[in-house]
C-alpha positions in Angstrom: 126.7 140.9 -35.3 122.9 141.3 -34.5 122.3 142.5 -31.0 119.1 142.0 -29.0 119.3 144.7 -26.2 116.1 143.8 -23.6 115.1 146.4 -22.2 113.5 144.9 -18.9 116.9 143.6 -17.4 119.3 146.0 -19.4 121.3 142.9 -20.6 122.6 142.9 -24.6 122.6 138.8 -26.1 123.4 137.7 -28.9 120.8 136.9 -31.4 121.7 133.3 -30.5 121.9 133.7 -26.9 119.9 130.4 -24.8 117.9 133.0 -22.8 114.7 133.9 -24.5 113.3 137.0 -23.5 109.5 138.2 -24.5 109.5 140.0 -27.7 108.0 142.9 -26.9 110.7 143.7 -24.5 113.3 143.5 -27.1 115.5 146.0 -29.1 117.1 144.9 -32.0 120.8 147.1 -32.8 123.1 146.6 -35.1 126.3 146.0 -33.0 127.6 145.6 -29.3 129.0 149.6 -29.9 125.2 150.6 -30.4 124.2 148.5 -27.1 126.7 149.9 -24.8 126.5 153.5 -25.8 122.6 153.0 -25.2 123.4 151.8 -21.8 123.2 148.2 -21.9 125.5 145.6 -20.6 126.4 142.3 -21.5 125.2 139.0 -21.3 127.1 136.8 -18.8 125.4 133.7 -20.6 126.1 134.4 -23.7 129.3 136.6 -23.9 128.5 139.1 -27.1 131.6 140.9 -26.9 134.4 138.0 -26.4 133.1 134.6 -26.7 134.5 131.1 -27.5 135.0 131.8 -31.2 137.0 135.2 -30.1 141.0 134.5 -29.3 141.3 133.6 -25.5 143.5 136.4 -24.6 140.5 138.8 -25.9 138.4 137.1 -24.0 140.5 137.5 -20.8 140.7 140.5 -21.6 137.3 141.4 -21.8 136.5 139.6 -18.6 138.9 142.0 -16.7 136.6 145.1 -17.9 133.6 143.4 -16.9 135.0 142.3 -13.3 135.3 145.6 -12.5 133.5 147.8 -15.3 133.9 151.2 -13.9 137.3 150.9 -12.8 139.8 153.2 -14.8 142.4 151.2 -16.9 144.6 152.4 -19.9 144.7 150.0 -23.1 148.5 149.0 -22.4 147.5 148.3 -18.7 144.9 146.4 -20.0 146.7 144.4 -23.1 149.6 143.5 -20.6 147.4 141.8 -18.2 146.2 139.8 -21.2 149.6 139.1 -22.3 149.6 140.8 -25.5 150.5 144.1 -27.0 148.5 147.0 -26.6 148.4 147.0 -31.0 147.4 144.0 -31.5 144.2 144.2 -28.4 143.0 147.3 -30.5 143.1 145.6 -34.0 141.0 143.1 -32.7 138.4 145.2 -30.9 138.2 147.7 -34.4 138.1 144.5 -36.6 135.6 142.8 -34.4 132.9 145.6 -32.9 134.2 148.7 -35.0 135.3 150.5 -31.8 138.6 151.2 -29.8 139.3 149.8 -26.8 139.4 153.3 -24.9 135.5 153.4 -26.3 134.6 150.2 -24.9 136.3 151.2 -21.6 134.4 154.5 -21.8 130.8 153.1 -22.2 131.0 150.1 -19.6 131.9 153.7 -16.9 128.9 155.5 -18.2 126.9 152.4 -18.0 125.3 153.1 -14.7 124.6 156.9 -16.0 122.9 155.6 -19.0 120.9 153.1 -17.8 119.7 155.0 -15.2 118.8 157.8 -17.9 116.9 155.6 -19.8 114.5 153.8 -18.2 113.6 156.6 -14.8 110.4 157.8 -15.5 109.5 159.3 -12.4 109.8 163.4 -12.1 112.3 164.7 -10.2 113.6 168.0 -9.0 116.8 169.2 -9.8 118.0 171.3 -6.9 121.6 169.8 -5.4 121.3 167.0 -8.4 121.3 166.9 -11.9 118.2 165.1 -13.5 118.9 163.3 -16.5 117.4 161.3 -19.4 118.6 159.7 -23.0 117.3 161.4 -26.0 117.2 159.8 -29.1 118.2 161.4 -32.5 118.9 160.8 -36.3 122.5 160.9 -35.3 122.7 158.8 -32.4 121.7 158.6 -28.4 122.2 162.2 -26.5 122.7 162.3 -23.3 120.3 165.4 -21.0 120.4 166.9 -17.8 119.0 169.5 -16.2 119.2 171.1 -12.7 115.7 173.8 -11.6 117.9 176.1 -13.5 118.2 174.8 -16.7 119.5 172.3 -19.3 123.2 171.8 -17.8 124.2 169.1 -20.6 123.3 167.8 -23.9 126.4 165.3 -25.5 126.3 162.1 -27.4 126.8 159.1 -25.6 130.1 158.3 -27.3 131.6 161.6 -26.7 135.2 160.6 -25.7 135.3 163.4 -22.9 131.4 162.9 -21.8 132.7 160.6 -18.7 134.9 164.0 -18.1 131.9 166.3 -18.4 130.0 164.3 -16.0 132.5 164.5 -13.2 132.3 168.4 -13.2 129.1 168.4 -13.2 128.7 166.1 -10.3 131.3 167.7 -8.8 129.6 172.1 -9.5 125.6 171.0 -9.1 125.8 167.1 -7.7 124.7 163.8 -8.5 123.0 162.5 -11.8 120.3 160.8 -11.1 118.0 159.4 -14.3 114.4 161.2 -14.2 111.8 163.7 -15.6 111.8 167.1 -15.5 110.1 170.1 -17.4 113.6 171.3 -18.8 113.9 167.9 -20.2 110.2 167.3 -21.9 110.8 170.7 -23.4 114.3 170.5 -24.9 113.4 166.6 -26.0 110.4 168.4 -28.6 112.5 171.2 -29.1 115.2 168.6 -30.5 113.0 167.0 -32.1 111.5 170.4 -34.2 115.2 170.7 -34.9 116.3 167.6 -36.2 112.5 168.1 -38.3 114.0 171.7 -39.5 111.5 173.3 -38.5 113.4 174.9 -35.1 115.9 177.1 -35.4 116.5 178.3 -32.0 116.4 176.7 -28.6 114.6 178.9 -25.9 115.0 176.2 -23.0 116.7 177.5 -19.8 120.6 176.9 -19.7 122.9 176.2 -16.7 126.2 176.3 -17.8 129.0 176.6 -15.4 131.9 177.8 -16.4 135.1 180.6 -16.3 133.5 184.3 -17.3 135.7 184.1 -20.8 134.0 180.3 -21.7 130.6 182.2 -20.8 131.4 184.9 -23.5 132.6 182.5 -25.6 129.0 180.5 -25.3 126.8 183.4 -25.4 129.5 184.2 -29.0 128.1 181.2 -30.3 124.5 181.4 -29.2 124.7 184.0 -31.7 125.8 182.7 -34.5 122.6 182.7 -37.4 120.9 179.4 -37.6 122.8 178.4 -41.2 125.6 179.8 -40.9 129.2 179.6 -39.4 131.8 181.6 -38.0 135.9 180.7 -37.9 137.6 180.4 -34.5 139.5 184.2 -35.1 135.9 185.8 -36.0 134.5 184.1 -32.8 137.6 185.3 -30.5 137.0 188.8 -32.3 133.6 189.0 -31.0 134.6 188.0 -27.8 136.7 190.9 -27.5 139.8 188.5 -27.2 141.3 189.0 -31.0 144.0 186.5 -31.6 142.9 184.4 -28.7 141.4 181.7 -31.6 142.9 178.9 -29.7 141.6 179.9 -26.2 138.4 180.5 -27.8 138.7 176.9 -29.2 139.5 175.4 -25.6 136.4 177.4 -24.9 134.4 175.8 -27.2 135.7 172.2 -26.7 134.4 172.6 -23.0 130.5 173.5 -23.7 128.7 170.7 -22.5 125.3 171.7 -23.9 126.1 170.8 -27.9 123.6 172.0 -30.7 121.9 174.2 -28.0 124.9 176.1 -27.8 126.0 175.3 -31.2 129.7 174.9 -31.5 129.8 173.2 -34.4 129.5 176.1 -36.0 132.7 177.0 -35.6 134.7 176.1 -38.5 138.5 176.5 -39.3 139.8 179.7 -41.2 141.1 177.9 -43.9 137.6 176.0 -44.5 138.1 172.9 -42.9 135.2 172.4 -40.6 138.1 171.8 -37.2 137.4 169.9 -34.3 134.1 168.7 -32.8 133.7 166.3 -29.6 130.7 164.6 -31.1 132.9 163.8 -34.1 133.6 165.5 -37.8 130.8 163.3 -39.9 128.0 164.4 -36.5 129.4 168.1 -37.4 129.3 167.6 -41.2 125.3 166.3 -41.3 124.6 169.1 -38.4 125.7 171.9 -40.6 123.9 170.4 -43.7 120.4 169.5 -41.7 120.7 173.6 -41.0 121.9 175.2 -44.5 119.2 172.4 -45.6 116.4 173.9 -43.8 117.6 177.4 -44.2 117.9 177.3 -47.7 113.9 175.2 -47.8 112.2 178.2 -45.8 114.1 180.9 -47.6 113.0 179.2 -51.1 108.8 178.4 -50.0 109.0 174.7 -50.1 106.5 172.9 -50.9 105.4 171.5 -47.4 107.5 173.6 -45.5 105.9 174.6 -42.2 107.5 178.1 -40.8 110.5 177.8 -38.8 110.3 178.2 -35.1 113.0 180.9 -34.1 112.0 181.7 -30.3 
């Protein structure tokens, strides 16, 4: 299904949707998944995620979430009140917008947070607040914030503990509010020289909260060479914790700055590339872009401008 997200209200239609908004200030995407994880929600006129072609308990169930969109539901909670099982509710949301319910539930919380991100423009400070902003990237939306301190978080929208993330941080350095700040304009070109190859270390500011062994753990993998990876037992090794590879794993599940503090990096012993909250295929063309552009500077490309290693 062809979405048209407008940017001016925040609303997703369908391509077929009565209301006609002005060109200019429409985004075409490829599915309702892409709209909500940009931050858009849906159009009460034209209903793009259940409609009338869509079985009626989906579409009850649907308008439940969008009663109350931030409200916290499980999928058997939510299947029950539609009188249907909580099997057959997920069949129909994969089938239909290639996404679990749990994700669907996920991005109508973050919403608010993603809107917010994406269209402030004015600058803001970031003392007692955390200023945020969505990034765009070859491999999907990100979202950034950033205290006076530093970049504090860097995650994909869909990142199934992001919603998680987001209430520690509001909870250790305060609200999110969507905005500018000089931590942000930086690490958005930075990202941007990365994703080109021609960055191979971030030197933006960090503020990373966190227990004394998950800040070894992060400063471990801040050192890992652009290019290359490191198992879980060589990364608990350096930390001075050897045989701790699972703690060291917890560790690195809970950095919520990703590719600036590169955990995916971290690959399994046996050569499996492990875990990776942004998802294994994110990790998979992460690790490629970097051996790509490691390998082109080392062999004199053609074209090849030098890499930035601050």
């Amino acid at each position: 299904m062809t979405i048209s997200a407008v940017e001016t209200t925040g609303i997703f239609c369908r391509s077929s949707c009565a209301a006609r908004p002005r060109p200019d200030h429409v985004t075409a995407m490829s599915g309702v998944r892409d709209a909500l994880f940009a931050g858009f929600r849906p159009c009460r006129r034209c209903h793009p995620i259940a409609g009338d072609e869509d079985p009626a308990w989906a579409a009850a169930a649907v308008a439940a979430v969008e009663s109350d969109p931030e409200a916290r539901r499980q999928v058997w909670q939510l299947a029950a009140a539609a009188g249907i099982g909580a099997a057959q509710l997920e069949r129909w949301m994969e089938g239909r917008h290639r996404m679990s319910v749990a994700a669907y539930l996920r991005a109508r919380r973050l919403t608010q947070h993603l809107r917010s991100a994406r269209v402030a423009r004015q600058p803001r400070a970031g003392h007692g607040r955390v200023v945020t902003t969505l990034v765009e990237t070859p491999l999907g939306p990100m979202l950034a914030g950033a205290t006076d301190e530093g970049i504090c978080l860097l995650e994909f929208t869909d990142r199934p503990m992001l919603p998680t993330e987001v209430a520690a941080l509001t909870r250790l350095r305060g609200p999110l509010v969507g905005g500018r700040h000089p931590h942000l304009d930086a690490l958005r070109n930075q990202l941007g020289e990365y994703f080109a190859g021609v960055r191979s270390r971030f030197d933006v500011p960090l503020d990373a909260p966190g227990s004394p062994f998950q800040g070894r753990v992060w400063a471990g993998l801040r050192q890992i060479p652009f290019g290359e990876t490191r198992t879980y037992a060589q990364l608990a090794a350096g930390t001075g914790r050897r045989g701790a590879a699972r703690a060291v794993g917890r560790a690195n599940g809970s950095n919520r700055v990703s590719i600036v503090i590169p955990c995916h990096r971290v690959v399994a012993t046996g050569g499996g590339l492990g875990g990776y909250g942004g998802g294994l295929d994110r990790k998979r063309q992460l690790l490629e872009l970097e051996a790509s552009a490691r390998g082109a500077q080392a062999g004199g490309a053609p074209g090849a401008g030098p890499v930035v290693t601050a």
